[in-house]
NUDO-695511 format. One record per residue (C-alpha): residue number from 0; residue in three letters; z, y, x. Coordinates in Angstrom, 1 decimal, decimal comma. Example, Ala and Ser with C-alpha at 12.3 -4.5 7.8 and 13.67 -1.06 7.14 Angstrom:
2
marlum:mikol:z:y:x
0:Ala:7,8:-4,5:12,3
1:Ser:7,1:-1,1:13,7
# end
This chain:
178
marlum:mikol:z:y:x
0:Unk:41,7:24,9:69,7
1:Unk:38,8:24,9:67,3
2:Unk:39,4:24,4:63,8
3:Unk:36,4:21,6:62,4
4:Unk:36,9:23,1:58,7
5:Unk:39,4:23,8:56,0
6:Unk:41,4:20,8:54,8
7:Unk:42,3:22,2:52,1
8:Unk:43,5:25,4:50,0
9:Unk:46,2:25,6:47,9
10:Unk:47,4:27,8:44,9
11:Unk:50,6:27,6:42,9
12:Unk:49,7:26,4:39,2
13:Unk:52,0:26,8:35,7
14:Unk:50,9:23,4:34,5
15:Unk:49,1:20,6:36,6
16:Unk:47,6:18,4:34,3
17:Unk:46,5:22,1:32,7
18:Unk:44,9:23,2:35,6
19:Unk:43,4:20,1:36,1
20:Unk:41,4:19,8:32,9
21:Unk:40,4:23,7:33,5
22:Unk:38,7:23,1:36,7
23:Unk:37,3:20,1:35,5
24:Unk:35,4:21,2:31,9
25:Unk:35,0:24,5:33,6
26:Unk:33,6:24,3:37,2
27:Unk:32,4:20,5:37,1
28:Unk:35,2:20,1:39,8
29:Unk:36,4:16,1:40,5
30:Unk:40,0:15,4:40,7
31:Unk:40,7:13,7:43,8
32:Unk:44,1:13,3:44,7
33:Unk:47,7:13,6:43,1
34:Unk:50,6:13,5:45,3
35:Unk:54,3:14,3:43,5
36:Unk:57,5:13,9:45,4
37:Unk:60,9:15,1:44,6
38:Unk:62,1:16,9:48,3
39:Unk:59,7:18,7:50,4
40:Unk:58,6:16,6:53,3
41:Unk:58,0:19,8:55,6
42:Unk:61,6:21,3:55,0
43:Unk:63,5:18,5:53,3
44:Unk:64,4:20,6:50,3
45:Unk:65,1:19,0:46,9
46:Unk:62,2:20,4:45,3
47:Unk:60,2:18,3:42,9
48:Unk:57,1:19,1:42,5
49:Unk:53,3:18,1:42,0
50:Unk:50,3:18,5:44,0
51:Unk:47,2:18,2:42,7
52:Unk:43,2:18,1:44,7
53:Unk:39,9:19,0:43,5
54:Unk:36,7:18,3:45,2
55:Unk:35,2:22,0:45,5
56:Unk:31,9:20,5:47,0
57:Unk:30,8:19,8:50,8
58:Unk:33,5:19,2:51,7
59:Unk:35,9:21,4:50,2
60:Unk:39,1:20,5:48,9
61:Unk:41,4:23,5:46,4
62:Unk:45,0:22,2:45,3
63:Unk:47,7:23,5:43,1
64:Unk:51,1:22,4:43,3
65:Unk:53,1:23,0:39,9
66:Unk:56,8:23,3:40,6
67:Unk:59,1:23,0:38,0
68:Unk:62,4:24,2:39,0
69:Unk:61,0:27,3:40,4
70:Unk:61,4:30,5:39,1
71:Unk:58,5:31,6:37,1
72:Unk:55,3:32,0:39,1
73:Unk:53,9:35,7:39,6
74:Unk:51,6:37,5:41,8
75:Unk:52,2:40,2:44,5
76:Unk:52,2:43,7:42,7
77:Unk:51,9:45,4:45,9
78:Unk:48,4:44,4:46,0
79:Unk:45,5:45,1:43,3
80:Unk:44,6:42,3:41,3
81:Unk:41,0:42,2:42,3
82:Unk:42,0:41,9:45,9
83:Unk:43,5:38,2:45,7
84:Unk:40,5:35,8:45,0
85:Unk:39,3:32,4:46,1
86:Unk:35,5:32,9:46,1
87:Unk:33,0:29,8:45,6
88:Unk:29,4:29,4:46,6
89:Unk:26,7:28,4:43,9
90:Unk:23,1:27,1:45,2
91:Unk:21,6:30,1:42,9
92:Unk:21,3:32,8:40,5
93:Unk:20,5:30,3:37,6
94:Unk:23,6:28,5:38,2
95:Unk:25,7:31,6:38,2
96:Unk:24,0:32,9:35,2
97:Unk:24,2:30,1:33,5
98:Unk:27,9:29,4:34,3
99:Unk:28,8:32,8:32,9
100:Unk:27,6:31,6:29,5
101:Unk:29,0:28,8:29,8
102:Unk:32,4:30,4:30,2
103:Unk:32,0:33,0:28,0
104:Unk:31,1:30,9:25,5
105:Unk:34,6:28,8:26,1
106:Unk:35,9:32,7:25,2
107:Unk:36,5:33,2:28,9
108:Unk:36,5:36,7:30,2
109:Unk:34,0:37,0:32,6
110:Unk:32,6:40,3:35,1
111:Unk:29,8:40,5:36,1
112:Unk:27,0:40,1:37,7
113:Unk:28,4:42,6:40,4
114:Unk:25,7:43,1:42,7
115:Unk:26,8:43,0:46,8
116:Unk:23,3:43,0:48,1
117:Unk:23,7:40,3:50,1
118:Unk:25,1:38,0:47,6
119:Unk:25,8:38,4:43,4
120:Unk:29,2:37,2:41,9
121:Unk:31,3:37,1:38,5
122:Unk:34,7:37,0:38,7
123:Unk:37,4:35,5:35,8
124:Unk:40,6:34,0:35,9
125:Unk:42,1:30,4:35,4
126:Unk:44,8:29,7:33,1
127:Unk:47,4:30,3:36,2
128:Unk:46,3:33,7:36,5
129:Unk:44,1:33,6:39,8
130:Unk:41,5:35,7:40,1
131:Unk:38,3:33,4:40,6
132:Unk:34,8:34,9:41,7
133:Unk:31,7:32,4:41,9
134:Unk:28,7:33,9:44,9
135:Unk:25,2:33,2:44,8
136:Unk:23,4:34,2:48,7
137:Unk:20,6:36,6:47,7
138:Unk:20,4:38,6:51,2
139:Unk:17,4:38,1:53,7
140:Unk:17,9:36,9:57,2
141:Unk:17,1:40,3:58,6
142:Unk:19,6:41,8:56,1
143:Unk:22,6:38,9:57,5
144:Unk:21,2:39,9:61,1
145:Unk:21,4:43,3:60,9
146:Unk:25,3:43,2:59,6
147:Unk:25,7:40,8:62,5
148:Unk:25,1:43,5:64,9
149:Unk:27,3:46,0:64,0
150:Unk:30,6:43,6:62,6
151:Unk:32,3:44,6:66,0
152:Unk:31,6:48,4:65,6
153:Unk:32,6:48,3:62,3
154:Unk:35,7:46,9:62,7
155:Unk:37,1:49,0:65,9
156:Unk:36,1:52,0:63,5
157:Unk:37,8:51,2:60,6
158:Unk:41,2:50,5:63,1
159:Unk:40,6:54,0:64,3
160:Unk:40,6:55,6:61,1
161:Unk:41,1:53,4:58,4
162:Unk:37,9:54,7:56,6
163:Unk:34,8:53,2:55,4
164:Unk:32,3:53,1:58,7
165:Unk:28,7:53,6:57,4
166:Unk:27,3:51,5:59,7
167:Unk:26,1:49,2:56,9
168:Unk:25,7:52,3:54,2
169:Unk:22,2:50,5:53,8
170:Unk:23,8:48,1:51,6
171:Unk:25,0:50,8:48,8
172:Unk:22,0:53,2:49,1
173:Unk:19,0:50,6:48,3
174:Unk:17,1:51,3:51,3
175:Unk:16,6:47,9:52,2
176:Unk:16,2:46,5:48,6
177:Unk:14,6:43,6:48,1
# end
């Protein structure tokens, strides 16, 4: 089996048409596709809910399903709030710059720029409460090729000792800065 690309993503949301409207003044995302049924096709469960699409670009499809006679939505507090993200790609650092103002200026909370070396990001949260970080690429084809060649290394260490290999230390120290 090889998977041809993600169909789609999907989050839980608080309010639908909320959510919506937030990813549609905020990101410039379309809204595609709304699908609401009252059982769940999969399991046959008397479950209303709806399910809403938004064109992410290229391709790219994020959905939210708001369900109403659910208990309250919350996150797992076994793991960090940083940790959970959905991470999208902008064509540059103008556009991520330029978003951040834009959302700060809608009185968004925003971090960032966080420099990665390879690529810079900001990070804020929708009204639902998920964590949201926006990437613009700024590494160098030698810099992608040389973490190419040690992914594999990297990972059988860290499964040995569950500590940070510094096979790609390079990337913290500025030795290969642009």
């Amino acid at each position: 089996m090889l998977v041809q690309k993600i169909h789609h993503v999907a989050y839980r949301c608080k309010d639908a048409k909320e959510t919506v409207d937030w990813y549609v003044k905020h990101l410039d995302m379309k809204f595609v596709l709304a699908i609401a049924e009252n059982e769940v096709p999969s399991t046959k469960a008397p479950d209303p809910y709806m399910h809403v699409f938004l064109d992410a670009g290229d391709g790219n499809v994020l959905a939210f399903f708001e369900l109403p006679s659910q208990p309250p939505m919350d996150r797992d507090r076994n793991t960090p709030a940083w940790v959970q993200h959905l991470a999208l790609k902008v064509d540059s650092m103008d556009t991520l710059l330029a978003t951040k103002a834009r959302l700060e200026a809608a009185g968004i909370e925003v971090v960032g720029p966080t420099d990665h070396t390879i690529f810079k990001s900001i990070y804020f949260f929708d009204p639902n409460g998920h964590r949201l970080e926006l990437a613009a690429d700024v590494g160098t084809p030698e810099m992608y090729a040389k973490l190419d060649e040690v992914k594999w290394a990297m990972l059988q260490e860290w499964s040995e000792t569950r500590r940070a290999p510094s096979h790609a230390a390079w990337m913290h120290d500025g030795s290969m800065a642009q």
